[in-house]
C-alpha positions in Angstrom: 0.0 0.0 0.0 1.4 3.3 -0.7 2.4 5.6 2.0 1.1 8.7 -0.5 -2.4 9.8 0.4 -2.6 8.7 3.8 -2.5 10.5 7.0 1.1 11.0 8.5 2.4 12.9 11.5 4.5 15.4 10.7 8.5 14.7 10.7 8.9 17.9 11.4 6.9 18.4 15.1 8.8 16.5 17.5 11.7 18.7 17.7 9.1 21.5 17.5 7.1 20.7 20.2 10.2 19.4 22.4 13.5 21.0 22.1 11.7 23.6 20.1 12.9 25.4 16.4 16.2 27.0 16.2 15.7 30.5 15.1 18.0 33.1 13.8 17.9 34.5 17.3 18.8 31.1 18.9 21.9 30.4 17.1 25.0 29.8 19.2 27.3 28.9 16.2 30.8 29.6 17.0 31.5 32.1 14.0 29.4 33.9 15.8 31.3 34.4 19.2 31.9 37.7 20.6 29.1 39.3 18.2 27.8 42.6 18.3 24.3 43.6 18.3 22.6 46.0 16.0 19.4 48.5 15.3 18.6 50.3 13.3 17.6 54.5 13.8 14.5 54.6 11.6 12.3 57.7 11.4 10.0 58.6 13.5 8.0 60.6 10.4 7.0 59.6 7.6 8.2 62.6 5.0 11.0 64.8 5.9 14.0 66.5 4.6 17.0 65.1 7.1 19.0 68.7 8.0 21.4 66.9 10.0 22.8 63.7 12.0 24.6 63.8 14.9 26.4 60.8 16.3 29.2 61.8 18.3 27.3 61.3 21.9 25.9 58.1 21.0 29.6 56.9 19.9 30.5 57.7 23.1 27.4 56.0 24.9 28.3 52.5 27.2 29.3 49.6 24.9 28.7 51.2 21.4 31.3 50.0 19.1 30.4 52.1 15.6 27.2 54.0 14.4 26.8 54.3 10.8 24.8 56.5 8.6 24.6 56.7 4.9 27.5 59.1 4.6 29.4 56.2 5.9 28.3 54.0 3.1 30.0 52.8 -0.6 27.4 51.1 -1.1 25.4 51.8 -4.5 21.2 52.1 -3.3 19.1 48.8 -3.5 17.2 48.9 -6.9 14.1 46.3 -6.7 11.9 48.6 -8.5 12.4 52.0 -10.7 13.0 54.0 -7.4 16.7 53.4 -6.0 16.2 52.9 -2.5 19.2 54.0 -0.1 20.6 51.3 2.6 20.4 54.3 5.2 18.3 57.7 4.4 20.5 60.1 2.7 18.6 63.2 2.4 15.0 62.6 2.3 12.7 60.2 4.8 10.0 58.4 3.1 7.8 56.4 5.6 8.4 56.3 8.6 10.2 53.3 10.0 12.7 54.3 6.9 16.4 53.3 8.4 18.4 56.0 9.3 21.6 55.0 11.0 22.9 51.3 12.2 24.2 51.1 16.0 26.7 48.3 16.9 26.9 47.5 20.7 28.5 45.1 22.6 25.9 44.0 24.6 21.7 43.6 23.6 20.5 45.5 26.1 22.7 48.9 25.5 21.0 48.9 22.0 18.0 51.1 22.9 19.9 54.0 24.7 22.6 54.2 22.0 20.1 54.9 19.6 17.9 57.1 21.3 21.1 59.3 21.5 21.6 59.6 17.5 19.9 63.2 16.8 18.3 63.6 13.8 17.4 66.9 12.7 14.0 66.4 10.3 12.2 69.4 8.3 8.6 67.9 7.7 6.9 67.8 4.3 3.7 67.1 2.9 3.0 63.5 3.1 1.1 61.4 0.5 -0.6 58.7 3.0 -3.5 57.5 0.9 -3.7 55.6 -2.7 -6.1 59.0 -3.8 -3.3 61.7 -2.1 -0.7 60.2 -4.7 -2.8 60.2 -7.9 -3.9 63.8 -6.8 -0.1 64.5 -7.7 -0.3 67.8 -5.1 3.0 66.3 -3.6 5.7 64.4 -5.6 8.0 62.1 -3.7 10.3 61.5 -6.8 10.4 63.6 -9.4 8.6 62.4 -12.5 5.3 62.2 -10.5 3.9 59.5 -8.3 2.6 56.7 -11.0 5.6 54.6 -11.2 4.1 52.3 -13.2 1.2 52.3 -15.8 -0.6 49.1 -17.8 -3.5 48.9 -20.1 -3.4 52.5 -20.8 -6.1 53.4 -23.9 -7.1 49.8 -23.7 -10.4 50.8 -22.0 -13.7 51.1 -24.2 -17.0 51.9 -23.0 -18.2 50.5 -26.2 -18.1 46.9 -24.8 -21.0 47.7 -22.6 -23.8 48.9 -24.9 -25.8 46.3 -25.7 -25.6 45.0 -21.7 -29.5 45.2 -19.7 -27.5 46.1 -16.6 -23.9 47.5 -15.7 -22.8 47.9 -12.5 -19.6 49.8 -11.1 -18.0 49.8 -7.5 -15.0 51.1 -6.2 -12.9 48.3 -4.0 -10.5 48.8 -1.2 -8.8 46.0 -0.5 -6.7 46.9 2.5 -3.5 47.3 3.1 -2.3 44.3 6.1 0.8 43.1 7.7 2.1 39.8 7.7 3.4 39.6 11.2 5.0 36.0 11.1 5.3 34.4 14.6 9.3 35.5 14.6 9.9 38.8 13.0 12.7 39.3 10.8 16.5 38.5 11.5 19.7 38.0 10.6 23.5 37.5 11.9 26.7 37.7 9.9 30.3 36.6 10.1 33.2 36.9 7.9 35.9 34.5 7.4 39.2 34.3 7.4 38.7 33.4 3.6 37.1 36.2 3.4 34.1 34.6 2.8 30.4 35.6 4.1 28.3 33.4 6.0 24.6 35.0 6.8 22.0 33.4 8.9 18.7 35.0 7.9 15.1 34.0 8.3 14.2 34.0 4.9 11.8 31.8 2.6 14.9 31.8 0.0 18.4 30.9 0.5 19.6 30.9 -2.9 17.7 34.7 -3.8 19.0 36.0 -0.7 22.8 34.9 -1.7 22.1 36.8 -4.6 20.6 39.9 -3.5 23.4 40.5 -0.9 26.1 39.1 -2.9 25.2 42.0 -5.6 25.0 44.7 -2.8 28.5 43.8 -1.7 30.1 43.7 -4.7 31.0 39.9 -4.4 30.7 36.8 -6.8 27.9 34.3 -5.1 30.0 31.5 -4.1 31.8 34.3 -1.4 28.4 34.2 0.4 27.3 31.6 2.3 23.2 31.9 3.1 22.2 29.3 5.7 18.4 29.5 6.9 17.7 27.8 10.3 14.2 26.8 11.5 11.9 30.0 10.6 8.6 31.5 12.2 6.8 32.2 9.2 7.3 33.7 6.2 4.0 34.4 4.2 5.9 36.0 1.4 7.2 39.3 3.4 10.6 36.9 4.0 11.1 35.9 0.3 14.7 36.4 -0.5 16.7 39.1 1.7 15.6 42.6 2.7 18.2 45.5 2.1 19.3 45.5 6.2 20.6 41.7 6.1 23.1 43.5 3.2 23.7 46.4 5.4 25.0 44.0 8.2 27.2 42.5 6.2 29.0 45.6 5.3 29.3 46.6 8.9 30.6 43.1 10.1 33.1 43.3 7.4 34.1 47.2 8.5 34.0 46.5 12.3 35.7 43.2 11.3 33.5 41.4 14.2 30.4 39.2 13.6 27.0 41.0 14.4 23.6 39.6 15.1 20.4 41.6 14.5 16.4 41.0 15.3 14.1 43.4 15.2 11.1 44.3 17.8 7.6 43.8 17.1 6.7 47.4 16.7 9.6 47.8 14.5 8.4 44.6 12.2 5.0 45.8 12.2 6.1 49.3 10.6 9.3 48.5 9.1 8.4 45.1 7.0 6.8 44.9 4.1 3.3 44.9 4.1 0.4 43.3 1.5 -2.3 43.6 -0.5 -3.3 47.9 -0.8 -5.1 48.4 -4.2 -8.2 50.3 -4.7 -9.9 48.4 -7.4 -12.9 49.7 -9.4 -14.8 47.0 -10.9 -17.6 47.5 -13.6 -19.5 44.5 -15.1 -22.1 44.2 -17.3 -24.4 41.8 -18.9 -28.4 40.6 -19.4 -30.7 39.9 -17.0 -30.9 36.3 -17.5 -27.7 36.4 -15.5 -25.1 36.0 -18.7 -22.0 38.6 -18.0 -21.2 40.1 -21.1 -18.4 42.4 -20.5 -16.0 42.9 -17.1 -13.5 45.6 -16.2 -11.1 46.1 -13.4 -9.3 49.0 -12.9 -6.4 48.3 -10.3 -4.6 51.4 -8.4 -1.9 49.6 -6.4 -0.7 51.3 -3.3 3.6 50.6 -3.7 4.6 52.2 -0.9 7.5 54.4 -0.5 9.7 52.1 -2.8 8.1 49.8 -5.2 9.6 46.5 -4.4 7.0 44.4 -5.9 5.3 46.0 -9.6 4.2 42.3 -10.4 1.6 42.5 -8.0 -0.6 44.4 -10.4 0.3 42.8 -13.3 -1.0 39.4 -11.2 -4.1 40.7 -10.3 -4.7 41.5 -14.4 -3.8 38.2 -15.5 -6.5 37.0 -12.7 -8.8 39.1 -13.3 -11.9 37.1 -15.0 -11.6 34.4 -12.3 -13.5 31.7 -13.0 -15.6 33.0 -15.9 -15.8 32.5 -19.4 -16.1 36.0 -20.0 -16.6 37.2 -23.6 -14.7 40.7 -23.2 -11.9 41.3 -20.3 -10.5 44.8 -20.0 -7.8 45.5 -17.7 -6.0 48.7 -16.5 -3.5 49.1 -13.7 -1.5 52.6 -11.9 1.2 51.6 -9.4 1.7 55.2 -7.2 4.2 55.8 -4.2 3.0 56.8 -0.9 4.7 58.2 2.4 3.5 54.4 3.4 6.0 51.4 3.9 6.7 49.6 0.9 4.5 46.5 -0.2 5.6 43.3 -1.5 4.5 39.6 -1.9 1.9 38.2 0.8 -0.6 34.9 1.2 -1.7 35.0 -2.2 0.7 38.4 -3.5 -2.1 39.5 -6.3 -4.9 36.8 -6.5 -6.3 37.2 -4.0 -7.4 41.3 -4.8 -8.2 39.9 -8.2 -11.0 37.1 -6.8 -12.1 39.6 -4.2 -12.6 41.7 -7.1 -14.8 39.9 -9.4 -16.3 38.2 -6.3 -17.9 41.8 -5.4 -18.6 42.8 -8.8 -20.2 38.8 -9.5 -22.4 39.5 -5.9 -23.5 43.4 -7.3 -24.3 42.0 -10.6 -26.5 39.9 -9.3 -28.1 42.0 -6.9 -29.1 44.3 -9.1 -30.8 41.6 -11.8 -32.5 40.2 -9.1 -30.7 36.5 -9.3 -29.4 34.1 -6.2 -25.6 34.8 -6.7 -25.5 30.9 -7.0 -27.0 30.8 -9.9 -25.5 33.7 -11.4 -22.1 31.8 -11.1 -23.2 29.0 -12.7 -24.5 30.4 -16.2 -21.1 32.0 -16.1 -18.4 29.6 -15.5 -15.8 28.2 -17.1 -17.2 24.5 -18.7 -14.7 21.2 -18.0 -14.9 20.4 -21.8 -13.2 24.1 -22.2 -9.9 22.8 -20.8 -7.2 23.7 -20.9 -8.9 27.3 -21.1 -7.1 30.3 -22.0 -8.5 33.4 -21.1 -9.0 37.3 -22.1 -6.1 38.1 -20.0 -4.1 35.2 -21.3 -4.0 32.9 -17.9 -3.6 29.1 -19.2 -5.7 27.8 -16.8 -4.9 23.8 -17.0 -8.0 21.8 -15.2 -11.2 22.7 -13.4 -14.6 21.7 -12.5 -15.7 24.6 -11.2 -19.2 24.4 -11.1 -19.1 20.9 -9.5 -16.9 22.6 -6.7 -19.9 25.0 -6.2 -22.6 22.6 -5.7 -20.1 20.2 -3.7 -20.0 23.8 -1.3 -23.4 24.3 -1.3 -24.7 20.7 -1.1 -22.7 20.7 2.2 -23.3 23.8 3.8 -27.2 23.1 3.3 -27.8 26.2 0.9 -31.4 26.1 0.6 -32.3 25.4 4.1 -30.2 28.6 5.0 -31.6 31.3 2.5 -35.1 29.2 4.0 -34.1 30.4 7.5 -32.9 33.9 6.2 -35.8 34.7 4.5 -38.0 34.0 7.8 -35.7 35.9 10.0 -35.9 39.1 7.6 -39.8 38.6 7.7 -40.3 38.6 11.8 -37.3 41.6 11.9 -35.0 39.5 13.7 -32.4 42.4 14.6 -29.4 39.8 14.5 -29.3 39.3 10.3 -28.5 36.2 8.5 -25.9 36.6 5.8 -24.5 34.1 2.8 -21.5 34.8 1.3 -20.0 32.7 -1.9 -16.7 32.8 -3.4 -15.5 30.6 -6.3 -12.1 31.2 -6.9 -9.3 29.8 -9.1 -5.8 31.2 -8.8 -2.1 30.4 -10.2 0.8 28.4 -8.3 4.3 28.1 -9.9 3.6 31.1 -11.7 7.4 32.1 -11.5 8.5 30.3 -14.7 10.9 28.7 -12.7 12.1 25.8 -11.8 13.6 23.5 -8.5 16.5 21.4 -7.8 16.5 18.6 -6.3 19.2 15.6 -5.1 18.4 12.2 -3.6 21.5 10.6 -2.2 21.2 6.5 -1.0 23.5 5.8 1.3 25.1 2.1 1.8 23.1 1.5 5.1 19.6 1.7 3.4 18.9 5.4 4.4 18.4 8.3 2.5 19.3 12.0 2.3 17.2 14.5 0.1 18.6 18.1 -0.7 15.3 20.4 -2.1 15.8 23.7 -3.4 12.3 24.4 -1.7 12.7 25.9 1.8 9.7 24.9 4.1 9.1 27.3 6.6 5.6 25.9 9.1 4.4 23.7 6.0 5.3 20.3 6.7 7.3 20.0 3.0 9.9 17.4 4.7 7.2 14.9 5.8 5.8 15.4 2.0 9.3 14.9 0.3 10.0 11.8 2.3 6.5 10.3 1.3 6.9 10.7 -1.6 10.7 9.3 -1.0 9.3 6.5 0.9 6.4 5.7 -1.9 9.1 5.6 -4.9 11.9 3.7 -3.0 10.6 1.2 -0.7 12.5 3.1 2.1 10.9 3.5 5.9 10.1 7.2 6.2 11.8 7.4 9.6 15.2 6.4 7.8 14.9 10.0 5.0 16.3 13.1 6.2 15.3 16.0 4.2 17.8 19.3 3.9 17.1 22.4 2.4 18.0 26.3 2.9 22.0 26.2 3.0 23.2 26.8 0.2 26.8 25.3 0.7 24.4 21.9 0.4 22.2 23.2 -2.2 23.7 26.0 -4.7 21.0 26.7 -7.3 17.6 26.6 -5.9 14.5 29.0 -6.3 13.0 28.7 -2.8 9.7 28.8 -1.3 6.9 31.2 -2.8 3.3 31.1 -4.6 2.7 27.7 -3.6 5.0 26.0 -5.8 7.1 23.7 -3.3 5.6 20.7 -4.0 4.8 20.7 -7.6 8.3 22.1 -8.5 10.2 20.9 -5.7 8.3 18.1 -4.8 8.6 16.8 -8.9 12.2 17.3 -8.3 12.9 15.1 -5.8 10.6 12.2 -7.4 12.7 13.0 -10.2 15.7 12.3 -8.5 14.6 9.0 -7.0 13.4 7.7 -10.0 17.0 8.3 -11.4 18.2 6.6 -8.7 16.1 3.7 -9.0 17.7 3.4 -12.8 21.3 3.6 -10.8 20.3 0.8 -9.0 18.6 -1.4 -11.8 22.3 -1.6 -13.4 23.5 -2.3 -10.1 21.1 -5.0 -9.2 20.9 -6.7 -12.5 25.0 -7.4 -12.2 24.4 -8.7 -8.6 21.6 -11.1 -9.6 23.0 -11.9 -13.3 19.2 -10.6 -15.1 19.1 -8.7 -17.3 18.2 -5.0 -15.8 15.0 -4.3 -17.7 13.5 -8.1 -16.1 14.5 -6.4 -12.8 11.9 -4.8 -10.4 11.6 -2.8 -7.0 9.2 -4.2 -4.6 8.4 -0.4 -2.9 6.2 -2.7 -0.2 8.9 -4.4 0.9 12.2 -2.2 -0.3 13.7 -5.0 -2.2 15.0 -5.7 -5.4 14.0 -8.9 -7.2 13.4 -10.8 -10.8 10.1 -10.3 -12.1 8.3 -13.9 -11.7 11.5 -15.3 -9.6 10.9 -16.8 -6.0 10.7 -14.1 -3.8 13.6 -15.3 -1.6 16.0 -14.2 -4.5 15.8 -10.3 -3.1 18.4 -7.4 -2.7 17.8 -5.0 -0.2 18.9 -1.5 -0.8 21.5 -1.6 1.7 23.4 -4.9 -1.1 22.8 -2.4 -3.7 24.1 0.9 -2.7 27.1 -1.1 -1.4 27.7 -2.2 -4.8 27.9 1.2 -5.9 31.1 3.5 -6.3 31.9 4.9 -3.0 28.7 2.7 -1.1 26.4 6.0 -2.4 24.1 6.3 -5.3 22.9 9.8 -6.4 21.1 11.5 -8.6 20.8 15.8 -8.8 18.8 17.4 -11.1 16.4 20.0 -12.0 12.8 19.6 -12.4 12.1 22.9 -15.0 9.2 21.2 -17.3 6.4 22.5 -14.8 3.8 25.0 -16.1 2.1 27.0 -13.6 -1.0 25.3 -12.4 -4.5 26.4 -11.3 -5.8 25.7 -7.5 -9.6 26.3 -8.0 -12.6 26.2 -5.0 -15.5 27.7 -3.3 -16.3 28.8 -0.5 -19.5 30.1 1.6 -20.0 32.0 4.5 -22.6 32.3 7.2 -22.7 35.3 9.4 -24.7 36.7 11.6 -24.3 40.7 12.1 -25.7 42.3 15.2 -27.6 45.1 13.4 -28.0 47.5 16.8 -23.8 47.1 17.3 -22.4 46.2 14.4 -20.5 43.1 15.8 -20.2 40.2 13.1 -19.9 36.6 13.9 -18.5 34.0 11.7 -21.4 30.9 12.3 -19.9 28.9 9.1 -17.2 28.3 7.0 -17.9 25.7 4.3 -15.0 25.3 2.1 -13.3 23.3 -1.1 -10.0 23.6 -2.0 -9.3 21.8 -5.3 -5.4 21.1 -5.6 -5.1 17.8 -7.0 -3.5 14.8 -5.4 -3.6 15.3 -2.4 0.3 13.4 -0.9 -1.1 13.8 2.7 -4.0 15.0 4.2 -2.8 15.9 7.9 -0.6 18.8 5.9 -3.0 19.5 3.1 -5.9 20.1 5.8 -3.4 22.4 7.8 -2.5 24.6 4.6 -6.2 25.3 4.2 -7.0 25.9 7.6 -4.3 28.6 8.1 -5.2 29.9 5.1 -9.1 30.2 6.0 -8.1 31.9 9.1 -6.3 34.5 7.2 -8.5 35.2 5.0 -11.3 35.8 7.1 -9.1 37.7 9.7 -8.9 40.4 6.5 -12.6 40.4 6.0 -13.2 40.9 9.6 -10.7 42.7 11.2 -7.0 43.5 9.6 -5.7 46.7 8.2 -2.8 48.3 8.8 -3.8 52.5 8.8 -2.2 55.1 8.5 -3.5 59.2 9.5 -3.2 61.8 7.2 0.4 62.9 8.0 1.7 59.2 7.5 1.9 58.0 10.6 0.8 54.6 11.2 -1.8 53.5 13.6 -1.6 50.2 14.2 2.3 50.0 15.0 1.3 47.7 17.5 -0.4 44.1 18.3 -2.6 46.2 21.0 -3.7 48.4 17.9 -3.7 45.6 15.3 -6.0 43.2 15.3 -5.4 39.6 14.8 -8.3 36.7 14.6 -8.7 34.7 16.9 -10.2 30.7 17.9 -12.8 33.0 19.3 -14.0 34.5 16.7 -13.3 31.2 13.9 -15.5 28.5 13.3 -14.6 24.7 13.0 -14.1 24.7 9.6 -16.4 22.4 7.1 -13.7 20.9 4.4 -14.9 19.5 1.5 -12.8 17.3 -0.4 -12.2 17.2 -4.6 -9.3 16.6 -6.4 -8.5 17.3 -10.3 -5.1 16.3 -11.2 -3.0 19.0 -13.8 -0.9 17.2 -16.6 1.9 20.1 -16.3 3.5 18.3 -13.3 5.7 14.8 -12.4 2.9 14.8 -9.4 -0.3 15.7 -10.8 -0.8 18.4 -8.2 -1.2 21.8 -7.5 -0.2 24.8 -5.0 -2.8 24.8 -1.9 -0.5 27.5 0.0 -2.6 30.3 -0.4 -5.9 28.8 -2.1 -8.2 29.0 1.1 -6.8 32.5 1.9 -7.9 33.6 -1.7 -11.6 32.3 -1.3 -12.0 32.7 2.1 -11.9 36.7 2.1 -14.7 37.9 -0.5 -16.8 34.8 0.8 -16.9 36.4 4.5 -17.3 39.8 3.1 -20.0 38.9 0.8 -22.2 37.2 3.5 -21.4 40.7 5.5 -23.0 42.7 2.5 -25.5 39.9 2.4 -26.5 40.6 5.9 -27.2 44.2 5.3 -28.7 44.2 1.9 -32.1 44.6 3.4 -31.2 47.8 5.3 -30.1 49.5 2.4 -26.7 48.6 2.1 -24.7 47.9 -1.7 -21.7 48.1 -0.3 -19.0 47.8 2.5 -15.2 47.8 2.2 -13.5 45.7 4.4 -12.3 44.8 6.9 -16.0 44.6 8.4 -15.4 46.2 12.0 -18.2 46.5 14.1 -18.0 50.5 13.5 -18.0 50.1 9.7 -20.6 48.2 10.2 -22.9 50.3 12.1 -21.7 53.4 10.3 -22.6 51.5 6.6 -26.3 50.8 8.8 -27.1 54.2 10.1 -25.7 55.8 6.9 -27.9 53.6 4.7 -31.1 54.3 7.5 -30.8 58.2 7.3 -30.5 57.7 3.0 -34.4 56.2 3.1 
């Protein structure tokens, strides 16, 4: 019986849960003896002209060793967009939490009063805190204007929309959050006598990150060393390395000492990157028998003070229709810069403001005909005899049975009976209202037209060591790997050791991102073992005098044996790898034949809303999450619940804000709000699975897919809820104050 599909504990939980992880801050490596410590001065406003630094009384504070500000620095500014961004602020501050100066000290604790004694003079300017502040182009924070990037300009016609019965248009926030993994970000450095660089850094990427600083120190690749120990979460604000890991490996090397860094809370609250931010204006026409005959999105992304991340956009285009066959698509994005801190990549990094999008739009559309939303879905979608589908905005969507996922969703949750009960709670005035909320979402994994490594090495005792270019951070990718290890060989799984996120042990990777570990890495390493089985075919076939091609591996038993001999005439894979050159048989390749793949679901939400307070409650969550094979479930069920939880945290609750001088808001977990087991559900999973050809596995990404459906399902039931009272629309996240705000608004309108 194969090992692949069934329920296994995860390798990775009893260190976890015993010893505990070993995180950037708990390294005790002996490089790093006699470290300094490090912070970082960042500003305190969030648009200023810097007059003057003064740094002579913090040199001369307790146990400071060196404090460094740009004029300090040969080092050229970090370019991950088409605005330079300095290491250290040279003249201008752009958000606050901007670094301003680095302080060494000998000792943790000294760190805070050495850097309250760096003086900073700052002449405040106008700040741009707000997506509609930068297009108003009042203030320019670089010169050229605010829109740093521009697509689908002139490709808009109103045209498309003339022979529609109904067309509907909404503006969208979707709001700007913070990823705030379990263990912020951190990093220590040491230099060797080689004068190599080794950097610790909690990162989802070895490899990118040996790049990134490599380039920012002037050095060829294989003079940095990027090891990644256990790390706290990631969620796509830790993919590659950000500009301070760089930074402290120019001071190490000045200061010629090793230096360790982690950053506070507050400080990786306002200082990380942050997610999502677009203001999207949907408009969507069509008849009134519910067929959608035209759908546009305008997308205004809100960059931050230095675009890191411009594909964001360009992902929520290429996502745009959904799940719909759509005859005409028409796309237009603005990228501006705001006195904000930058955005980049997170739980989704573009779907999901695309499906929250045309989720809305799908919902308003149907409001206004006078159709169950349900139904409306259905004359639209995408058929199964359509695939693979290419749509308007050229996604290559590969599998789907999307309408099957919907009435799998709504078979389960019971659909009738609830819009039975709604409908009689709206009629006796029940105060607390009854809302239904539906998603259907398909999004891309492996989108990065990359590919993976991957290296399976037998050793002569019968165990195995896999190397994977994919660097698992929470997602239980090792237990995966050695399933599938375990499945193809014939070895125990408690005798595989999976490595990853040195890259000493692994040189060319791509890492861990969009959901693409285990159809990229995980193909990979299935790669590698079946070229390790052919290894040991030759081997075996000498051993027993067969020919090799009359040889086969019996995975139940891990033994090799003549096909129709007895089977007392076996090798075990211990005799074989013995037989090999040097007692090892390996195999190291790269899996790069995998297309990017399309996760597809739905999801509905039941709420109830309190309509005299405002407070929603989360009753349901009925969700499927379509991603193929499913290698095993234990995992696959804790991607998607981590990923529901997200996504109705945003519906519900997150947002990072900022007042109208740029200063932010919620700079703290007492200010931001996180979801809870309180306010969650116990999730309802249904379970489908449609295999993609594009893979060695048949599967698909499931990293982000309940986080993508999750959102516009909870703030559609919200909406729902309201609908009677008057209310069209509500942007999230759906705070009680929103909420009774949208009610009274909507009561003093009629």
């Amino acid at each position: 019986m194969s090992i692949v599909g069934t329920r296994v504990v995860r390798v990775e939980d009893e260190k976890l849960i015993t010893s505990g992880g070993t995180y950037v801050d708990d390294l005790r490596e002996a490089a790093l003896t006699g470290a300094l410590h490090a912070v970082f001065v960042r500003s305190p406003i969030a648009h200023a002209r810097i007059t003057g630094i003064d740094v002579e009384e913090a040199k001369q504070a307790p146990g400071v060793v060196a404090v460094f500000t740009a004029a300090d620095l040969d080092l050229a500014p970090h370019e991950a967009g088409p605005v330079p961004e300095p290491f250290l602020a040279t003249d201008v501050v752009r958000y606050v939490g901007e670094p301003v100066a680095l302080v060494l000290t000998e000792e943790r604790y000294q760190l805070a009063d050495a850097a309250e004694l760096v003086d900073v003079d700052y002449d405040p300017l106008d700040a741009v805190a707000s997506i509609d502040a930068a297009l108003s182009g009042e203030t320019e924070l670089f010169p050229g204007g605010n829109v740093v990037q521009v697509t689908g300009e002139g490709d808009l016609d109103d045209a498309v929309f003339a022979g529609c019965d109904v067309v509907v248009t909404q503006t969208i926030l979707n709001p700007r959050v913070a990823p705030a993994p379990l263990e912020v970000r951190g990093a220590s450095v040491a230099w060797g006598e080689d004068g190599r660089l080794t950097l610790w850094l909690s990162t989802q990427n070895a490899q990118i990150a040996r790049t990134t600083v490599a380039s920012a120190l002037g050095l060829p690749e294989e003079q940095v060393r990027v090891i990644t120990p256990d790390v706290g979460g990631g969620f796509g604000a830790k993919i590659g390395a950000d500009p301070e890991a760089s930074l402290l490996g120019w001071a190490a090397r000045r200061v010629e000492r090793p230096v360790r860094w982690v950053e506070s809370r507050s400080e990786n609250l306002t200082a990380m990157t942050h997610g999502r931010a677009q203001q999207n204006t949907v408009t969507i026409g069509g008849k009134r028998d519910g067929t959608v005959l035209a759908y546009r999105l305008e997308v205004v992304q809100d960059a931050g003070a230095y675009p890191r991340s411009l594909f964001l956009p360009t992902l929520t285009e290429l996502m745009a229709p959904g799940v719909y066959r759509f005859p005409v698509v028409q796309t237009r994005s603005r990228a501006v810069v705001t006195n904000t801190t930058p955005i980049a990549a997170y739980r989704g990094a573009g779907r999901p403001e695309a499906t929250a999008a045309v989720e809305r739009a799908m919902d308003l559309f149907a409001a206004e005909i006078g159709m169950d939303p349900a139904e409306v879905r259905r004359i639209n979608f995408i058929r199964p005899e359509e695939f693979p589908y290419t749509t308007k905005t050229g996604g290559d969507y590969d599998t789907g049975e999307y309408a099957a996922a919907l009435d799998g969703v709504l078979e389960a949750a019971g659909y009738a009976e609830l819009r039975a009960e709604q409908e009689t709670r709206r009629a006796a005035g029940d105060p607390v209202a009854l809302g239904l909320g539906i998603a259907a979402y398909v999004e891309i994994t492996g989108g990065d037209a990359g590919g993976e490594s991957g290296r399976v090495d037998l050793h002569a005792d019968g165990s195995v060591t896999a190397y994977t270019g994919s660097s698992p951070h929470g997602q239980g990718l090792a237990t995966s790997l050695a399933m599938l290890l375990s499945d193809r060989l014939g070895v125990p799984i408690e005798k595989i050791t999976v490595k990853h996120g040195d890259t000493d042990d692994v040189p060319r990777a791509v890492g861990t991102f969009g959901s693409r570990s285990l159809q990229l890495g995980g193909s990979a390493i299935r790669q590698a073992a079946d070229a390790v089985v052919e290894q040991a075919r030759e081997l075996a076939a000498d051993l027993l005098e067969a020919a090799p091609e009359d040889l086969e591996l019996d995975t139940d038993r891990g033994v090799w044996q003549v096909r129709g001999a007895p089977a007392s005439v076996t090798l075990d894979w211990a005799r074989v790898v013995s037989a090999a050159e040097g007692g090892t048989l390996s195999a190291d390749v790269w899996f790069g034949d995998g297309k990017p793949t399309f996760p597809f679901g739905a999801h509905l939400a039941v709420v109830e809303v309190d309509t005299e307070t405002g407070k929603v409650e989360v009753r349901r969550v009925i969700a499927l999450d379509d991603a193929g094979p499913v290698v095993n479930p234990l995992t696959f069920r804790g991607q998607r619940h981590g990923g529901l939880g997200q996504g109705v945290a945003q519906a519900l609750l997150e947002v990072v804000n900022y007042d109208e001088d740029g200063n932010p808001t919620t700079a703290t977990l007492a200010d931001y709000s996180f979801v809870t087991a309180t306010e969650l559900p116990d999730f309802e999973l249904v379970e489908m699975e449609t295999p993609t050809t594009r893979n060695l596995l048949g599967v698909k990404g499931i990293g982000e897919a309940a986080t993508i459906g999750s959102t516009p399902a909870v703030h559609n039931a919200v909406v729902d809820a309201l609908a009677p009272y008057g209310v069209r629309h509500l942007d999230m996240p759906t705070t009680p104050m929103r909420v009774w705000t949208a009610l009274n608004d909507a009561r003093k309108a009629n």
